[in-house]
C-alpha positions as CSV (number, residue, x, y, z in Angstrom):
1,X,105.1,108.6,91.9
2,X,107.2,105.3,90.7
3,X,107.6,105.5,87.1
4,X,107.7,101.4,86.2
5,X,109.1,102.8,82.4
6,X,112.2,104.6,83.9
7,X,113.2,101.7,87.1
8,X,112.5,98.7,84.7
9,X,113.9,100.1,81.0
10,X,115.2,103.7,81.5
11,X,112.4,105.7,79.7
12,X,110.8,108.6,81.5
13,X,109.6,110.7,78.4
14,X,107.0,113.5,79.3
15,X,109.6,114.3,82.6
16,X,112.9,114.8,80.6
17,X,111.1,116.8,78.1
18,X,109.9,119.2,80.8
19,X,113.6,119.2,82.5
20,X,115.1,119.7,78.9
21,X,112.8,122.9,78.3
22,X,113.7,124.2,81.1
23,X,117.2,124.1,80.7
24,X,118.1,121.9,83.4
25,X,120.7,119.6,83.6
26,X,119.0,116.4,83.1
27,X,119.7,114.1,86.0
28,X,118.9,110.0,85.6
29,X,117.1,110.0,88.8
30,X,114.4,111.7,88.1
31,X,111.9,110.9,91.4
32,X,114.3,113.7,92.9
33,X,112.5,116.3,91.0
34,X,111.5,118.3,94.0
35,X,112.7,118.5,97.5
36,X,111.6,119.9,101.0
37,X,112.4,123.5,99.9
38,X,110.7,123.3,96.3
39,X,108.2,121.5,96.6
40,X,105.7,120.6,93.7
41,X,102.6,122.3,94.3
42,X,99.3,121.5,93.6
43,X,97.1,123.9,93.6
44,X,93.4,124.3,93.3
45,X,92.3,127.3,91.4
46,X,88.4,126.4,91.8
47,X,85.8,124.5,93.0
48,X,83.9,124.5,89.9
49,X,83.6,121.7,88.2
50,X,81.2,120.6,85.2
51,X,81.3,116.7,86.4
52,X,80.0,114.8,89.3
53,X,83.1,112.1,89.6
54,X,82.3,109.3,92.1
55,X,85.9,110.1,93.5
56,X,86.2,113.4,94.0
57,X,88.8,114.1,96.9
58,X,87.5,118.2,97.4
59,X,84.1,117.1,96.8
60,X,83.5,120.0,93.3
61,X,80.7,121.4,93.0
62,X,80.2,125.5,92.6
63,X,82.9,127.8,92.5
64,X,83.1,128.9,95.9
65,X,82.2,132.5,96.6
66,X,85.5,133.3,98.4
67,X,88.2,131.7,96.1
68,X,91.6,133.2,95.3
69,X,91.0,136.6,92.7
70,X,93.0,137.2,90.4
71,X,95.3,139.8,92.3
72,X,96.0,137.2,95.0
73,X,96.7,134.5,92.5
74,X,99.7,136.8,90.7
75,X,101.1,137.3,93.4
76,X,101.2,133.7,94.6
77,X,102.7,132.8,91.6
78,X,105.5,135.4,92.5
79,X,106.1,133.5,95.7
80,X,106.6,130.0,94.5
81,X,108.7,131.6,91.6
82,X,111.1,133.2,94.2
83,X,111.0,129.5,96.1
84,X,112.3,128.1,93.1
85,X,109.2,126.0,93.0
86,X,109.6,123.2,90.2
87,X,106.6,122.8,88.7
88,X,102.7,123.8,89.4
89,X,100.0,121.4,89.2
90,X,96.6,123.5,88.3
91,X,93.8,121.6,89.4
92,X,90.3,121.9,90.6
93,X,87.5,120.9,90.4
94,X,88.2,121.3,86.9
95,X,91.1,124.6,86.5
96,X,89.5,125.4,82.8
97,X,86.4,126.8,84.6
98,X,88.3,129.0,86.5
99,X,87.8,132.7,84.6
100,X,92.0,133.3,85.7
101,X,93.8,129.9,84.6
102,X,95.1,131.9,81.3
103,X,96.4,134.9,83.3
104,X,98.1,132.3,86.0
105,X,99.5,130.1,83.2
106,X,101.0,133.4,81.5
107,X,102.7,135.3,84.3
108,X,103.9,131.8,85.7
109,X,105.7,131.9,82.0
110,X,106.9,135.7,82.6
111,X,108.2,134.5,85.8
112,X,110.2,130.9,84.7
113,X,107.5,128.9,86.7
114,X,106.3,126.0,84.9
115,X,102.9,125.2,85.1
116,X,100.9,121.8,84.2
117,X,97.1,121.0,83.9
118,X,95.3,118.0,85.5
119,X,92.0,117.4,84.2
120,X,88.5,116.2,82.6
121,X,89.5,117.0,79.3
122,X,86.1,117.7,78.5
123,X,86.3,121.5,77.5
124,X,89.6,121.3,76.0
125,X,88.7,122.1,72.4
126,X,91.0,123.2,69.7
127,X,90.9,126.4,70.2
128,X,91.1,126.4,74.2
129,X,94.5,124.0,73.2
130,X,96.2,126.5,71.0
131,X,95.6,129.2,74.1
132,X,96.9,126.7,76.6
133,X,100.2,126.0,74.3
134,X,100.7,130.0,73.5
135,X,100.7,130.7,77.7
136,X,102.8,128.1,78.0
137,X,101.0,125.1,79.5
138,X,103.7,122.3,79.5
139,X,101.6,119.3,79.9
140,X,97.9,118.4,80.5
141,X,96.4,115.3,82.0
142,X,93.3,113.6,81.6
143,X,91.6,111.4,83.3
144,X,90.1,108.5,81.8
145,X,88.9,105.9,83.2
146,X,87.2,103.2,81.3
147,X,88.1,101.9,77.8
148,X,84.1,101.7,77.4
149,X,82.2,105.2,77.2
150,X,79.4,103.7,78.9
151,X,81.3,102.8,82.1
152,X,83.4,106.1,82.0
153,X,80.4,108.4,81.8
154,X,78.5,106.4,84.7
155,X,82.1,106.9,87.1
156,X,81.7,110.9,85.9
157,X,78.4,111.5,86.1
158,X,77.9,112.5,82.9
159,X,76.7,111.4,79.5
160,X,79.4,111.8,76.7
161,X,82.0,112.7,79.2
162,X,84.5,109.7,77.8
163,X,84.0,111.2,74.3
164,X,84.7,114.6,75.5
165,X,87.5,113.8,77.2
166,X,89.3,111.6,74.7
167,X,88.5,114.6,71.9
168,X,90.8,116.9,74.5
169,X,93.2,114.7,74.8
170,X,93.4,114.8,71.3
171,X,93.1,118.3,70.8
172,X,96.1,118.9,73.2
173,X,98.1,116.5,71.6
174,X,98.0,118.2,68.2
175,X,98.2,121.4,69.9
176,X,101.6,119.9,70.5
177,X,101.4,119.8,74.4
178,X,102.6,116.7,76.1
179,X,99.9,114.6,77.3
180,X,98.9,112.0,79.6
181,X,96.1,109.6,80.3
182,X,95.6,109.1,84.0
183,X,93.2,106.3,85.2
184,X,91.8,105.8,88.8
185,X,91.9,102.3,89.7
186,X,88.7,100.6,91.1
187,X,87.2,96.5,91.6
188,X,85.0,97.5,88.5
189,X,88.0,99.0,85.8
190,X,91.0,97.1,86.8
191,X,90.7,94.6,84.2
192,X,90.9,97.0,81.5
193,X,94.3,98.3,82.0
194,X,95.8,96.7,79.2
195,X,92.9,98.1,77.1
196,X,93.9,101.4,78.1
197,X,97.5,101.1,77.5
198,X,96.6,100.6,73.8
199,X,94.2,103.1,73.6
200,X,97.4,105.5,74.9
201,X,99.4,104.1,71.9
202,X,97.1,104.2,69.6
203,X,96.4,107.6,70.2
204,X,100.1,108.7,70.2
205,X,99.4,109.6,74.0
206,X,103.2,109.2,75.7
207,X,102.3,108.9,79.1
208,X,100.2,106.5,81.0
209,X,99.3,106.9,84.9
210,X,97.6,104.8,87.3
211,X,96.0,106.5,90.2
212,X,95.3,104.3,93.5
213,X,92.1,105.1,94.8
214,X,92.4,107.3,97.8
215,X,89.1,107.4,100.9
216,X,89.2,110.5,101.3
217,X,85.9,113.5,100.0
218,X,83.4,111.7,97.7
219,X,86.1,108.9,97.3
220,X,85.7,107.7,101.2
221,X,82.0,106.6,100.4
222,X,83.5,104.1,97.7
223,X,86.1,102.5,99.4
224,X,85.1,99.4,99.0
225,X,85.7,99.8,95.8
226,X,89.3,99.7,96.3
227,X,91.5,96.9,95.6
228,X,91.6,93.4,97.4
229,X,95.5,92.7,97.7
230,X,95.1,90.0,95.0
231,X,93.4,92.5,92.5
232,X,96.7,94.8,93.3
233,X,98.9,92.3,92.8
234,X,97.5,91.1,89.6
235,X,97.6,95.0,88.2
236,X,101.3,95.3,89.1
237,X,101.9,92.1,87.3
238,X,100.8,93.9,84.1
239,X,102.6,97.1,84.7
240,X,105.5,95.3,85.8
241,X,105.3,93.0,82.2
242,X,104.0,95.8,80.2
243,X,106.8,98.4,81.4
244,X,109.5,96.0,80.1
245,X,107.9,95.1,77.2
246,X,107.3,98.4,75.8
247,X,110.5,99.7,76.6
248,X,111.0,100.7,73.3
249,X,107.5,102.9,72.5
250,X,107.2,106.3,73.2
251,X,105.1,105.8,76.3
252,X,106.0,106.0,80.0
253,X,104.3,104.1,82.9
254,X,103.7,105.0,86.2
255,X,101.2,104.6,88.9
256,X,100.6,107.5,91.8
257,X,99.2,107.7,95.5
258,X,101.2,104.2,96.1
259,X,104.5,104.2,97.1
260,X,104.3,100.2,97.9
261,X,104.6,99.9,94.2
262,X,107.8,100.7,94.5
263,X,108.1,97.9,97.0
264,X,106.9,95.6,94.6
265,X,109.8,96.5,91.9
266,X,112.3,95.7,94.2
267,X,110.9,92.4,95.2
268,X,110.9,91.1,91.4
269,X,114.0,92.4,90.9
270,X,115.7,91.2,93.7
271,X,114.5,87.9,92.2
272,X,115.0,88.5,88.5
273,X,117.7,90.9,87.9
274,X,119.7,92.0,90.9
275,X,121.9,94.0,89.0
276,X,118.8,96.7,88.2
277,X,117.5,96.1,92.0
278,X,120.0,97.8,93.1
279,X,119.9,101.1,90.7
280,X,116.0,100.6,91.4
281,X,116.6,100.6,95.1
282,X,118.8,103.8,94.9
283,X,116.2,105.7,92.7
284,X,113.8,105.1,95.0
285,X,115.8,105.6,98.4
286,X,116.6,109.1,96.7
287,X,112.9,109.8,96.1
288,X,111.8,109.0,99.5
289,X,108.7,107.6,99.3
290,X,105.5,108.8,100.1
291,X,106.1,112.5,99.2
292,X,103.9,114.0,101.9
293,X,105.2,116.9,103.4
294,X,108.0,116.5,102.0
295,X,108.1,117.2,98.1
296,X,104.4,117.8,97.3
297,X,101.9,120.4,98.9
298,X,98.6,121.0,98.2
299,X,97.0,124.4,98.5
300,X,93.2,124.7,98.0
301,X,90.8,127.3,96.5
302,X,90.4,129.1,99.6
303,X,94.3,128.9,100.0
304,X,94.7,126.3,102.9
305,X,97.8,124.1,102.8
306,X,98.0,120.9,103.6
307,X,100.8,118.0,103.2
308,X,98.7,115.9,100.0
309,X,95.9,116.7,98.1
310,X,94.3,113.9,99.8
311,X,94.8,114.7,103.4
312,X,92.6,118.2,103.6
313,X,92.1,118.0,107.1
314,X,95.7,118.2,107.8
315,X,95.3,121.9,107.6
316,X,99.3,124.0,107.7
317,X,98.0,127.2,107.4
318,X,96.3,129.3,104.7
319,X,98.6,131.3,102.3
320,X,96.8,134.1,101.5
321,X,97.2,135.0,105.2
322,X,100.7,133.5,105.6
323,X,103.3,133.6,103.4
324,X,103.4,129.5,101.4
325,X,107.5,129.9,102.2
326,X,106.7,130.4,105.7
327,X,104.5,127.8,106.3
328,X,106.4,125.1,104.4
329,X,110.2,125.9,105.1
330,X,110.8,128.8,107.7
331,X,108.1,127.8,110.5
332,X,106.9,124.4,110.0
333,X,104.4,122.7,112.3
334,X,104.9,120.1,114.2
335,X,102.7,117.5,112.3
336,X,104.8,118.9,109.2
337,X,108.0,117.8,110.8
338,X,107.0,114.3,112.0
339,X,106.0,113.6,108.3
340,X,109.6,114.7,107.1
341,X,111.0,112.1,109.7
342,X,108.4,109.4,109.1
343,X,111.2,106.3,110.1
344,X,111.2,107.6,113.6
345,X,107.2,108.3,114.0
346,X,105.5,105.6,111.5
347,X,104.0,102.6,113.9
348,X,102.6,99.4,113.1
349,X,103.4,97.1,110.2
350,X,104.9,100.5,107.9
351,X,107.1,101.3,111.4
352,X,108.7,98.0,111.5
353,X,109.3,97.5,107.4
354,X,112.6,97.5,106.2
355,X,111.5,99.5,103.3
356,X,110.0,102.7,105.4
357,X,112.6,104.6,103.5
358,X,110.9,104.3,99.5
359,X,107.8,103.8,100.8
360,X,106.2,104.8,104.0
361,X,102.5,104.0,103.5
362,X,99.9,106.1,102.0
363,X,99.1,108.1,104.8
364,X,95.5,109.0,104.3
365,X,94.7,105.4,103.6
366,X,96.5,104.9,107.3
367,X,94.3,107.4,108.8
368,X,91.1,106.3,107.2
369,X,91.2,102.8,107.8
370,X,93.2,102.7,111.1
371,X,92.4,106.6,112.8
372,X,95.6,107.2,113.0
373,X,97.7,109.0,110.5
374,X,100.7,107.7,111.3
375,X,99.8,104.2,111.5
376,X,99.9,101.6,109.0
377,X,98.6,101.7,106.1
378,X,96.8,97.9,105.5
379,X,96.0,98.2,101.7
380,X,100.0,96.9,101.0
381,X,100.7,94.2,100.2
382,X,103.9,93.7,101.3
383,X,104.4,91.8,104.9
384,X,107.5,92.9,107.0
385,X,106.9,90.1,109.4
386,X,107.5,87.7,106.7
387,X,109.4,89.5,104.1
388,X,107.8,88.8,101.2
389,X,105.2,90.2,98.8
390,X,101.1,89.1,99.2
391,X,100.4,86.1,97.3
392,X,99.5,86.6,93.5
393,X,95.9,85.7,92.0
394,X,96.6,82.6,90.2
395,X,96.2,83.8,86.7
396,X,98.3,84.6,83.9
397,X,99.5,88.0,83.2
398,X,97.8,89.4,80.5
């Protein structure tokens, strides 16, 4: 992730507040949140989902016949305890359909683990809040992403699922859980960021994230719908403009499944204020990039691991037949090691940048686009050749 808020005007709310609960010494870098050892895991509890999202990267549907019980799940949660694992992303499909996400959530608290929430928002109700605060959910996302019901509900697939959504957000919010609005960038919503950013203040909601759209399960049949490198540019002109000037509002910003954002920062700054380039430039040197492999795993309903969430068919193992800490620290495979030393196997345009070291590509963008996973990835819009950012649309910032 590259949090905008904390490289451009040293806020990174919703993270510190997780550290400080913790007990944690807070540190001011905090992209080094995880690490090869602990990584952050997220994990799929189901398959079920009530929505039909055009994006969907594990394609939800029905809960799968075959998924973790609750048995295995316990003692899953014993494992990444005992790897000191940071934090737990529970995701789906969407994790409140799953009949155990209460038991995880409250023997993850037993055992020191925290746990967070990613998604719809649609059956978070006040009542299903208060349960999530009292087993010690720590934060809940939601995805929204239109300012316009209409235009949400068609991305979803269903009627009244903006409404929905925004009344868990709200719901979790007064629950007194830390919340987020996450947004999914495509050629149709773009335009509405700022719109969104308001709606997060307006609704006292202190963190706002932009996801990059990803090819990969439903999402691969809308590619198109991703960015031009103009349209790209333009958005990180607003979160760029937007960061600093609402460095004083309880609201964080930070975009997700783009490391070349990160790229982009340091450009500006290198320009504008080369005294914050080069904190910026060891913030991000320290976070390394794309986190594939290296501080973020996924593990999926059936309990197959792989690097991302969005690069299933990178499969590491499955750890309800192998040990997670096996697969992941004491017997890594090879593909697993050549992402950990990306400078020396990256080719292409992300081989030869100077910035392979707080960036790297998104590697599933890489593979859809090119075949090959370690190739470049040709959505940036940075140029190595010519070291300098993509031109910018010709329009004012908003």
């Amino acid at each position: 992730m590259i949090v905008f808020s904390k490289l451009l005007a040293d806020r990174a709310t919703v993270w510190e507040a997780l550290r400080a609960k913790a007990g944690r010494q807070r540190r001011s870098d905090l992209l080094r949140f995880s690490s090869v050892s602990s990584p952050v895991v997220m994990w799929n509890i189901t398959r079920a989902c009530n929505l039909g999202c055009r994006h969907c990267y594990i394609d939800a549907t029905t809960p799968h016949p075959e998924e973790w019980t609750l048995e295995e799940g316990l003692a899953f949660i014993d494992e990444l305890s005992a790897m000191h694992v940071p934090i737990v992303i529970l995701t789906g499909g969407e994790p409140l359909m799953s009949p155990h996400l209460l038991e995880y959530a409250r023997h993850a608290k037993k055992r020191g683990l925290r746990m967070v929430i990613s998604s719809n928002g649609t059956l978070i109700t006040p009542e299903v809040a208060q349960e999530l605060r009292k087993v010690g959910i720590q934060y809940v996302g939601v995805s929204i992403d239109s300012a316009h019901p209409e235009k949400h509900d068609a991305f979803r697939g269903v009627d009244g699922a903006f409404e929905r959504a925004l009344s868990g957000i709200r719901a979790a919010r007064d629950a007194g859980i830390p919340t987020g609005l996450r947004v999914t960038l495509t050629k149709h919503n773009y335009r509405e960021l700022p719109e969104l950013i308001e709606l997060c203040l307006a609704e006292g909601i202190p963190r706002f994230c932009v996801y990059h759209l990803v090819p990969t399960g439903r999402g691969r049949y809308i590619a198109d719908w991703d960015l031009t490198k103009q349209q790209r540019r333009w958005v990180l002109d607003v979160l760029y403009e937007r960061a600093k000037a609402l460095k004083d509002e309880p609201i964080e910003i930070l975009t997700t499944d783009s490391p070349m954002d990160g790229v982009y920062i340091l450009e500006r700054l290198r320009r504008e204020d080369p005294e914050r380039f080069e904190l910026a430039r060891r913030l991000l040197v320290a976070a390394g990039g794309c986190s594939i492999g290296l501080k973020v795993a996924n593990v999926d309903f059936l309990g197959n691991v792989s690097p991302c969430h969005f690069a299933p068919h990178v499969r590491l193992g499955n750890a309800r037949e192998t040990p997670f800490s096996e697969l992941w620290q004491k017997n890594p495979c090879e593909q697993l090691c050549m992402l950990r030393e990306k400078e020396r196997h990256l080719t292409g345009r992300c081989g030869r940048c100077d910035y392979v070291g707080v960036c790297g590509g998104c590697r599933q963008k890489a593979y859809f686009y090119t075949g090959d996973f370690y190739g470049e990835d040709p959505t940036c819009i940075y140029d190595p050749d010519a070291g300098q950012l993509e031109p910018p649309l010709d329009v004012e910032v908003l």
